[in-house]
C-alpha positions in Angstrom: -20.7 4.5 -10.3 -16.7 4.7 -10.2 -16.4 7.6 -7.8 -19.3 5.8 -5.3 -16.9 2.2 -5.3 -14.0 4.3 -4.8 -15.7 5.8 -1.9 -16.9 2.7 -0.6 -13.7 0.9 -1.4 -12.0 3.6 0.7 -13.8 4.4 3.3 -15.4 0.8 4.0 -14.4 -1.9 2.2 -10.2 -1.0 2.8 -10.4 0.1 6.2 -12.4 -3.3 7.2 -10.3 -5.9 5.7 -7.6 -3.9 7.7 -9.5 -3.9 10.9 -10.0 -7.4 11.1 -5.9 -7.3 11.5 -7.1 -6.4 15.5 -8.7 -10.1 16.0 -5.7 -12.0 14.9 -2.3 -10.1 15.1 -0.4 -8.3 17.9 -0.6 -5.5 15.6 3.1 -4.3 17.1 4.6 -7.2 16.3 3.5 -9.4 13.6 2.4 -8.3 10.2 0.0 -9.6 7.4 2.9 -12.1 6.5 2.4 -13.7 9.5 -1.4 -14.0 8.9 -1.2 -15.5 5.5 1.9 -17.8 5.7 1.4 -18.6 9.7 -1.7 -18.8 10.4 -3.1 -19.4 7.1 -5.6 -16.9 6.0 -4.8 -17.0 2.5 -7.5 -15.7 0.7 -7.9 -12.8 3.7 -4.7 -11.3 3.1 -5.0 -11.7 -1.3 -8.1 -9.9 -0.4 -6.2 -7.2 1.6 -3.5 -7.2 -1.1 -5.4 -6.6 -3.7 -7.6 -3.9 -2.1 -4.6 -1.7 -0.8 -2.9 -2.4 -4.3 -6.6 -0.9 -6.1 -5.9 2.1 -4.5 -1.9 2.5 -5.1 -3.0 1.9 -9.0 -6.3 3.8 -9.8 -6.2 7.0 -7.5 -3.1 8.0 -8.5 -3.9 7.6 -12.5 -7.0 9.3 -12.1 -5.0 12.3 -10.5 -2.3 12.6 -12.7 -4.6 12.3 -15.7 -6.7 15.2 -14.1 -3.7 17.2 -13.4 -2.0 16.2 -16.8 0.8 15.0 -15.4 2.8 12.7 -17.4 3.3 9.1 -16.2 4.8 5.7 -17.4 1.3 3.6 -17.0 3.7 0.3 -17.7 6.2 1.5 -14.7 3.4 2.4 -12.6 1.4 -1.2 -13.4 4.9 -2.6 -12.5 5.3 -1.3 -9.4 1.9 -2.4 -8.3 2.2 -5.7 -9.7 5.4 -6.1 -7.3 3.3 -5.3 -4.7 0.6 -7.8 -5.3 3.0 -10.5 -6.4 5.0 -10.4 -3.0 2.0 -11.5 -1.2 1.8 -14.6 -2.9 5.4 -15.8 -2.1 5.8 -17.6 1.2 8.2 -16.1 4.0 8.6 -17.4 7.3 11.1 -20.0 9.2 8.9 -22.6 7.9 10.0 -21.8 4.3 13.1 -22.2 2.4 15.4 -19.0 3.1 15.3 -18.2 -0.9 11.7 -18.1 -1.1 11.8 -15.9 2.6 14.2 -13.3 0.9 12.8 -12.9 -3.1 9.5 -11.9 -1.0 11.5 -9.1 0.6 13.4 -8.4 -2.2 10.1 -8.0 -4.3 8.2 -5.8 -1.9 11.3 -3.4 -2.1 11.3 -3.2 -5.6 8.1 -2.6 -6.4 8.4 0.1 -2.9 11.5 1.1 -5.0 9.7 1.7 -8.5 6.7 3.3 -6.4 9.1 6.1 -5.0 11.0 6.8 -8.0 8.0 7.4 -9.9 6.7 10.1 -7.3 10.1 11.5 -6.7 9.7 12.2 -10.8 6.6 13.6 -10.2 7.5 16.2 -7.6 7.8 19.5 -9.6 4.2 18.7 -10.9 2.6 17.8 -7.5 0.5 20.8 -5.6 2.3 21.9 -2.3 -0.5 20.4 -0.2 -0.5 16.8 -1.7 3.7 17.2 -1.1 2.6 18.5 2.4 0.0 15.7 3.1 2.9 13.0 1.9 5.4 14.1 3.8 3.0 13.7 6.9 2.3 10.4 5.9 5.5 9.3 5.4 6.7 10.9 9.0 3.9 9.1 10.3 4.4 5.7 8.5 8.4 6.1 9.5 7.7 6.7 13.3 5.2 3.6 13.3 8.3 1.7 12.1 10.6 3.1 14.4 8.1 2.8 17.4 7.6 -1.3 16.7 11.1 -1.7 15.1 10.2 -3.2 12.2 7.1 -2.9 9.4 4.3 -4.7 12.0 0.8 -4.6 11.0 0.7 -1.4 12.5 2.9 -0.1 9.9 0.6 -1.8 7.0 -2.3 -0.7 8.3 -1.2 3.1 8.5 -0.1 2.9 4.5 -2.9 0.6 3.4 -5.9 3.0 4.8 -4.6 6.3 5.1 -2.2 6.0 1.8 -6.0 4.9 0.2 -8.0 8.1 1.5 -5.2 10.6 0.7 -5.2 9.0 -2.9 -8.8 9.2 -3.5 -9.6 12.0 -1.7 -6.8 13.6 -3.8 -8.1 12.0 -7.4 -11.4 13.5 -6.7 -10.9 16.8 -5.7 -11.6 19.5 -7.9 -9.1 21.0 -9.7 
């Protein structure tokens, strides 16, 4: 029963919620901020949130307790929680410049405690899942670089294909 949700989570469920990004957003230009606090779809973007979150928490524990590779569960439940708790703080003009910059601040911790924790993990990590990252990262970096800031675009590329590589990662054999 896990290993079918996390199939459908990751190759239906994710990838949907993040699809439906097309119908609202110039996807090179705005992001999911701008959907949730602009044109107020709330409970679409929590629902995003906590999908792409599911993944950054679960895959990555099931790996590194396949692998036996030791982790801080309480720094990697932090990290996530930063994650999920940024959504729910308003940015935009509309909003008081305080609340606009602790929900930056918060994403870029939790980004911050997320890359820390795999830059720990790198002598334990398999060359191809250090291969696959890198790619994803060079991808995630150009998508930035190509919109000029983190658009939708950007979230899209880390929320789905962060997700698969995860999973697909987690449930390989060893």
């Amino acid at each position: 029963m896990k290993r079918n949700f996390g199939a459908l989570h990751v190759y239906l469920i994710n990838p949907l919620l993040n699809a439906a990004a097309f119908f609202y957003l110039d996807i090179f230009y705005d992001n999911f901020t701008y959907m949730e606090f602009t044109l107020h779809h709330y409970f679409f973007v929590l629902a995003w949130t906590l999908s792409t979150v599911f993944g950054f928490f679960f895959y990555p524990l099931a790996a590194w307790d396949r692998l036996h590779i030791p982790y801080k569960r309480w720094f990697h439940a932090a990290a996530c929680a930063l994650l999920a708790v940024s959504g729910l703080i308003p940015y935009g003009a509309q909003y008081p410049s305080f609340s606009s910059t602790m929900h930056v601040t918060v994403i870029e911790l939790g980004l911050l405690f997320l890359c820390i924790e795999w830059l720990v993990k790198l002598k334990y990590l398999p060359i191809p899942v250090l291969l696959h990252g890198l790619v994803l990262l060079s991808i995630c970096f150009l998508s930035v670089m190509y919109c000029g800031h983190v658009a939708a675009l950007t979230e899209i590329i880390v929320s789905v294909l962060f997700n698969i590589a995860l999973y697909r990662w987690q449930a390989q054999k060893k």
